[in-house]
C-alpha positions in Angstrom: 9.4 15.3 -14.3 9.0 18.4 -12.8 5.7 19.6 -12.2 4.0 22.9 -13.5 2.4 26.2 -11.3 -0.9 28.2 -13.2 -1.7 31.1 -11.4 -4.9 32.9 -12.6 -4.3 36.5 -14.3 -6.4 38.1 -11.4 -3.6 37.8 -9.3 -2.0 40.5 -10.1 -1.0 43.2 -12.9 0.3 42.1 -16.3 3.8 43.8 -15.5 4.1 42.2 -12.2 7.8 40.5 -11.5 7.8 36.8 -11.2 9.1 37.6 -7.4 5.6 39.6 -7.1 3.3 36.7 -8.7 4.6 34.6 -6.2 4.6 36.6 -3.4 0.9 37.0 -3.4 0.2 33.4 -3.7 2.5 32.3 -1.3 5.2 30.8 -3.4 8.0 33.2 -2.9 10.2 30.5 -2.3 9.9 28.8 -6.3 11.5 31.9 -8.1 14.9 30.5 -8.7 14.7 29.3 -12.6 11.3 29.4 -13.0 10.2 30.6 -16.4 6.9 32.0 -17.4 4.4 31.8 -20.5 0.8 33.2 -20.8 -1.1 30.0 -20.9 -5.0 28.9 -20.6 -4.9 26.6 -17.4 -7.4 24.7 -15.7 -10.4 27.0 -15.1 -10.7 27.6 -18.3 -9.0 31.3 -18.0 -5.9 33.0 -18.9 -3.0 32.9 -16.7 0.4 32.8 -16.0 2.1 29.2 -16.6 5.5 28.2 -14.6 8.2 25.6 -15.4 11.4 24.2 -14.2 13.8 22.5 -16.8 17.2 23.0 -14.9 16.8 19.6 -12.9 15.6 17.9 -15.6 12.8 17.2 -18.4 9.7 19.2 -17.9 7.3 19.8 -21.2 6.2 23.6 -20.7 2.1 23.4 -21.6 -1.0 23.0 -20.7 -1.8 19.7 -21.6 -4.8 18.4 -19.2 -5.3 14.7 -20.7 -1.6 14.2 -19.6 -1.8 16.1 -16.7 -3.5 16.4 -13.3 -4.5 19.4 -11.7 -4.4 20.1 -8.2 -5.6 23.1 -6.8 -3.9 25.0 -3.9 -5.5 23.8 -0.6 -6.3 27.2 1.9 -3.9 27.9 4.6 -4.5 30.3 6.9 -5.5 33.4 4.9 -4.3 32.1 1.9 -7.3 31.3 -0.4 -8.4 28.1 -1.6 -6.9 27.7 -5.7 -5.0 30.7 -5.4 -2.7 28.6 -8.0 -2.8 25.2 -9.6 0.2 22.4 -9.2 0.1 20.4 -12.5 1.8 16.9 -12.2 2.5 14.4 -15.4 0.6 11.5 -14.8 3.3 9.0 -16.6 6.3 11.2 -15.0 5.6 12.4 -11.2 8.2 14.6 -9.5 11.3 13.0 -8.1 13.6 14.6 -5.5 16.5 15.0 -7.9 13.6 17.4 -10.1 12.9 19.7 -7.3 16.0 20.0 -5.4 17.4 23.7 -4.5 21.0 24.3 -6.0 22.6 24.2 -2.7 20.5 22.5 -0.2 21.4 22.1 3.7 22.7 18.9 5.3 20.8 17.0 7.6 19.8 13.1 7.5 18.3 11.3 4.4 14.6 9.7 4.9 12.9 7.8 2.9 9.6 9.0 1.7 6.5 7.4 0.0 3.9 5.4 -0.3 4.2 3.0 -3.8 6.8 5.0 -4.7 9.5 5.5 -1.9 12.2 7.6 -2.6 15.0 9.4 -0.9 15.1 13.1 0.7 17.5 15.2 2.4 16.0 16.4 5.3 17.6 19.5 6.6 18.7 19.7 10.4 17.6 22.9 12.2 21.2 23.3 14.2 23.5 23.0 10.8 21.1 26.0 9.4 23.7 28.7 8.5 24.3 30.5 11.5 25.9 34.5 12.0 28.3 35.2 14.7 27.3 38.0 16.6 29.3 40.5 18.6 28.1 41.2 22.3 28.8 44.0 24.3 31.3 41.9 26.5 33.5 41.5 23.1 32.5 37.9 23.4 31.0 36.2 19.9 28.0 33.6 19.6 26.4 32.0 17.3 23.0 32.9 16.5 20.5 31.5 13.4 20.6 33.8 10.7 16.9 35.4 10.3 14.9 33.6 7.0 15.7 30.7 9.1 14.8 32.0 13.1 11.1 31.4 13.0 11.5 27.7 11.6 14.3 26.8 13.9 12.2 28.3 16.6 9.1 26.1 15.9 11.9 22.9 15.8 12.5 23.6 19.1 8.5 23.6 20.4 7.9 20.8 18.7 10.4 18.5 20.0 9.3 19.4 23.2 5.9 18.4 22.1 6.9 15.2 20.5 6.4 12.5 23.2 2.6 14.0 24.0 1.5 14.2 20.5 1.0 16.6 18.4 -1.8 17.0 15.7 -0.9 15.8 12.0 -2.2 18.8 10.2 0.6 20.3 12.4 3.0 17.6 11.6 2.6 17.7 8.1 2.6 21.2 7.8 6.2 21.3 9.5 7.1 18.6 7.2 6.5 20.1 4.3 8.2 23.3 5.5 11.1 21.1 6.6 11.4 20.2 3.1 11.3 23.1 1.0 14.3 24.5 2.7 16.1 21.5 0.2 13.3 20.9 -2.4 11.3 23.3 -4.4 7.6 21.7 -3.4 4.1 22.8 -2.8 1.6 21.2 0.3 0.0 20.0 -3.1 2.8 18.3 -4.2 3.8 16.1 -1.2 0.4 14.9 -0.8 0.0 14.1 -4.5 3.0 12.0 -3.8 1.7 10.4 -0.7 5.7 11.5 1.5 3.7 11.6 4.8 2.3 8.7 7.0 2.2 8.9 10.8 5.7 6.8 10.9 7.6 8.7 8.4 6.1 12.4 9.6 8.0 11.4 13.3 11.2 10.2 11.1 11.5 14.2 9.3 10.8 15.9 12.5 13.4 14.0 14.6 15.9 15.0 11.8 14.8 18.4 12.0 14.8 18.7 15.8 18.3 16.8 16.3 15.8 14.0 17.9 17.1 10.7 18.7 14.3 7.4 18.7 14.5 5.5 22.4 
């Protein structure tokens, strides 16, 4: 089932766009279909309560017993439980919940801990791609630009691979790597245990066009 977003009134103004609320606590990228309800959520104040029930069953309330709350971890200068991810406990997330409507090829990897299941990873060089006109009348291809700065950092860390890189890092790329396809939070995949120090190696060397030996 899908999970749920609460994000605190004191974000923003009451006439705020969903694209605005979402914007200021870094979740510009879970828009598409959400829908939104006043709701009491988990500090015990009004907010703002999101769903998604296009990929699936997903009960739209607050329900806490059923429910655990997870609070958005700081990043950068991003606050600490700037929103809430709420997860059924009887019905976690599965990839066919979250995925995007049209998500990018890549390889599949499979992802878990007691649960293992299978996600599309995208690969950076099958990003969609402009051609560009240069001054010699010749064409190239060149990444289109909401995807330059992540193709960018593929690159530096498969050059970086083979003398280890740190697993904040790793895991912060992975997660990034995955919400090109799926609609998830940093929350989310640690709820659902994706990472471990094989798997993490297994999503970058998708990303980065990699090869193992």
């Amino acid at each position: 089932m899908h999970y749920l977003i609460w994000i605190p009134d004191g974000t923003g103004e009451p006439t705020d766009t969903k694209e605005k609320v979402f914007g200021l606590v870094g979740l510009s990228d879970h828009v598409e279909n959400s829908e939104a309800m006043p709701s009491i959520g988990p500090t015990g104040v009004q907010g703002v309560l999101f769903a998604w029930r296009k990929n699936g069953p997903c009960e739209f309330k607050f329900d806490p017993a059923n429910q655990d709350w997870i609070p958005a971890s700081q990043q950068g200068d991003w606050p600490q439980g700037r929103y809430w991810v709420g997860i059924w406990k009887s019905s976690p997330p599965t990839p066919e919940n979250l995925v995007r409507t049209y998500p990018y090829s890549g390889g599949t990897v499979s992802l878990g801990d007691e649960t293992v299941t299978q996600w599309l990873v995208p690969a950076a060089l099958e990003l969609p791609q402009n051609l560009i006109l240069m001054d010699d009348g010749s064409t190239r291809f060149e990444i289109q630009r909401r995807f330059h700065a992540f193709w960018m950092r593929s690159i530096d860390i498969a050059k970086r691979l083979a003398d280890g890189i740190p697993y904040s890092e790793c895991r912060q790329f992975c997660v990034d790597a995955l919400r090109i396809n799926y609609r998830l939070t940093p929350e989310v995949a640690s709820s659902l245990r994706l990472f471990s120090n094989v798997t993490v190696r297994q999503v970058i060397n998708v990303v980065a066009g990699v090869r193992d030996g």
